[in-house]
C-alpha positions, 0 to 999 in steps of 0.5 A, a space after each residue: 476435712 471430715 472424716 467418718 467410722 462406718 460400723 456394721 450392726 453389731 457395732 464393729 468398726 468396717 471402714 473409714 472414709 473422707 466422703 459420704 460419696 465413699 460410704 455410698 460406695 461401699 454401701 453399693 458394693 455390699 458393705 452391711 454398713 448400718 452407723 456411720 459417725 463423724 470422726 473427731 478431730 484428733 482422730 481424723 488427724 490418724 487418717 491425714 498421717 497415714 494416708 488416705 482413710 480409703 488406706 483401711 477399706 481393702 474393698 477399693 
């Protein structure tokens, strides 16, 4: 499974997410996200142990 950083324009970390339908989300609800990464693998492994990535956006 993937998993993407969003980053805002100053380069700060603002969400994590499983799908770009997630990132559209955001995007639509006003979240000013400019970059979005793919997450390597043994970082994504952080987000299936703790939960789903939408566990770190608190807008859900």
């Amino acid at each position: 499974m993937t998993y993407y950083t969003c980053f805002d324009k100053q380069g700060e970390i603002i969400a994590r997410c499983q799908t770009k339908e997630d990132i559209e989300v955001l995007k639509k609800m006003g979240r000013p996200i400019v970059e979005v990464k793919e997450m390597k693998n043994e970082e994504s492994v952080v987000c299936s142990l703790t939960g789903s990535p939408t566990d770190y956006n608190e807008d859900y």
